[in-house]
N, C-alpha and C positions, 0 to 999 in steps of 0.2 A: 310177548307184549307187542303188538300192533297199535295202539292208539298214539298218538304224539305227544309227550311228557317232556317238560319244562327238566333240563338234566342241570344238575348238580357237578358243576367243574372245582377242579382243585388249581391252585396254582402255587407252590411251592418253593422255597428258598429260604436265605437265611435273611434277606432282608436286612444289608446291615451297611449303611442302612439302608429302608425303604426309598425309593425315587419317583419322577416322573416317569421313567422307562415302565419301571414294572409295573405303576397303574396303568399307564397309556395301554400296554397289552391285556390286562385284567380286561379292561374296559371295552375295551372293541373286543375280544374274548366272546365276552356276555353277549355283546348285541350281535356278534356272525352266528352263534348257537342259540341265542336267545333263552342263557341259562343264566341260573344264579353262581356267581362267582366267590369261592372262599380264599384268600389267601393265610396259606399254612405257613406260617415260621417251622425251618426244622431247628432240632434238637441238637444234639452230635453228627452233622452232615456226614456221610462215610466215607465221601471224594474229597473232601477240601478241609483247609486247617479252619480252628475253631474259632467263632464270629470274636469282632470285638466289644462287641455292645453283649451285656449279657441277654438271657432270655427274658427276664422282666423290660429293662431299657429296650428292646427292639417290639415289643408289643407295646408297649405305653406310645412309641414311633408311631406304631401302624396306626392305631387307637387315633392317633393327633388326626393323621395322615387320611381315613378313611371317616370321618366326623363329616356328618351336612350332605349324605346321598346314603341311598338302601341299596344300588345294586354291585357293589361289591361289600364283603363280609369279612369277618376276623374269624379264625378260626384257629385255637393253641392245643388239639389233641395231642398235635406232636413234642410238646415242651411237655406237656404233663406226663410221657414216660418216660423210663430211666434207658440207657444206655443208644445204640445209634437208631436214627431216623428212617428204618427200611418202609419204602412207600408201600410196598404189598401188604406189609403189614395195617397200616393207616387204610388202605382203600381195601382191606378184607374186614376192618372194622366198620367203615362206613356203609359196604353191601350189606353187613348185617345190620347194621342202624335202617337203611333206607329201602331196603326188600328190593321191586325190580326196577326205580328208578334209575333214568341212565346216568351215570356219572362219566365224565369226561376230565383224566389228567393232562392237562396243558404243560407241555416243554416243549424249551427251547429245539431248534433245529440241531444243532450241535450236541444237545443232549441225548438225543431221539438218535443219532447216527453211533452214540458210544450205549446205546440199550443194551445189548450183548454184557454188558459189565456189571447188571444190574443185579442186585439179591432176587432171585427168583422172577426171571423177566417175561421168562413165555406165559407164568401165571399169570401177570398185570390182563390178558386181554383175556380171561375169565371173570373178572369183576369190573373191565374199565373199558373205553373207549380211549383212544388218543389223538387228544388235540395237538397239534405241530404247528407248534409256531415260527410262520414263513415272513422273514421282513424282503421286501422286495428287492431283490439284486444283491441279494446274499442268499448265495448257497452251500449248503454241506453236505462231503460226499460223504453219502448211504453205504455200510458196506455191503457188496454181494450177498454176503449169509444172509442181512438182514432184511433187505427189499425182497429175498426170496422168500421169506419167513411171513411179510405183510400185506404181501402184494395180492392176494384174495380180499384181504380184510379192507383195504382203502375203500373209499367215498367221496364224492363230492359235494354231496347232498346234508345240510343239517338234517334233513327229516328224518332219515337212517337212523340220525344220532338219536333223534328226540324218539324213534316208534321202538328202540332196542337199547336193552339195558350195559352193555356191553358188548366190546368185540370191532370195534371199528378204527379205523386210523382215518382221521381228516384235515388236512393242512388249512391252516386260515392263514391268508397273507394279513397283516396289520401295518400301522404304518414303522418305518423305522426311523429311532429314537435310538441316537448313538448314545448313552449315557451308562459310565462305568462308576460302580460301587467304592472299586478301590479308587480313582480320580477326585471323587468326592472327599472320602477320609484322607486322601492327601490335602487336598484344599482347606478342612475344615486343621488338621493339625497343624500347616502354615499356617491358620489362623487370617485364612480368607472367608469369602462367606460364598457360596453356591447359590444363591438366591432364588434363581429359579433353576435348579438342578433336584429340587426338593417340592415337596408339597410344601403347600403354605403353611398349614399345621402347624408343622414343625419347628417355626420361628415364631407360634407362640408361646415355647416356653422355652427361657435358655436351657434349661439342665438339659432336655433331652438330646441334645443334641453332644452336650459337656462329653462320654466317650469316648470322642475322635480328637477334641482339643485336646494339644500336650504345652 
């Protein structure tokens, strides 16, 4: 593929719940690749204990959350299968959905530095591109194995991303947005309100939020 095609990024997590942070990166995401953005609820995350919100309540969230704009997307391939969430899995189903459009998985910089740990990780860059999300004056060290491993494959250039269906690693700085998931379900259990830690959405209906209150 040489022509420039509008890629197909992923951006994943458990979403629990959804915030400003994680659209704020979805969002600048889309417009440094000038891709269409999905964010994937997982399933049974394989690194972390299991969400609080079940998987119905954390998409009805996003649902609220992602209402009144077309460029970022819902997408619950990974709730609809049974046991854990491996992304090769998810992005070897979407390569066959989508033929040689690029797709682009976006993670965190911290995430991107423990790759090594991942189910089948040197596959990811036979089906995917990797977006790296860089907040400015936060950095994670990379380890040796792994910048040796990727260090052919960087770019800085979207149009790499956009003329090749996979195979690339591209850091996007976006702005950073201190806001934590767990800070939130603390607040929302004392039974404060997070106002603007949250999409608006989400205070229009109390249940969805109901959850994290104890």
């Amino acid at each position: 593929m040489s022509r420039s095609v509008s890629p197909l990024a992923l951006f994943g997590g458990t979403f629990d719940p959804i915030h400003i942070g994680h659209l704020s990166v979805a969002w600048e995401a889309s417009e440094l690749l000038d891709a269409e953005v999905r964010l994937m609820p997982a399933n049974v995350p394989p690194h972390r204990p299991p969400p609080t919100a079940s998987a119905t309540q954390r998409v009805d969230m996003l649902r609220a959350a992602l209402r009144g704009q077309s460029r970022l997307a819902l997408d619950t391939r990974e709730l609809e299968r049974s046991g854990p969430s491996y992304t090769i899995d998810t992005l070897e189903e979407l390569r066959r959905e989508y033929g040689e459009r690029p797709l682009v998985l976006l993670l965190g910089a911290d995430a991107f530095a423990g790759l090594r740990s991942w189910h089948r990780w040197r596959e990811l860059f036979d089906v995917t591109h990797l977006g790296v999300i860089n907040r400015p004056g936060i950095e994670a060290c990379v380890p040796v194995e792994l910048e040796r491993a990727v260090a052919a494959r960087r770019t800085d250039d979207p149009g790499v991303i956009r003329s090749m269906p996979a195979g690339k690693v591209i850091e996007l700085a976006v702005t950073p947005l201190e806001v934590s998931a767990t800070r939130i379900r603390e607040l929302l259990a004392a039974g404060r309100d997070p106002r603007y830690l949250l999409p608006a959405g989400l205070f229009d209906d109390a249940a969805l939020l109901e959850p994290y209150r104890t």
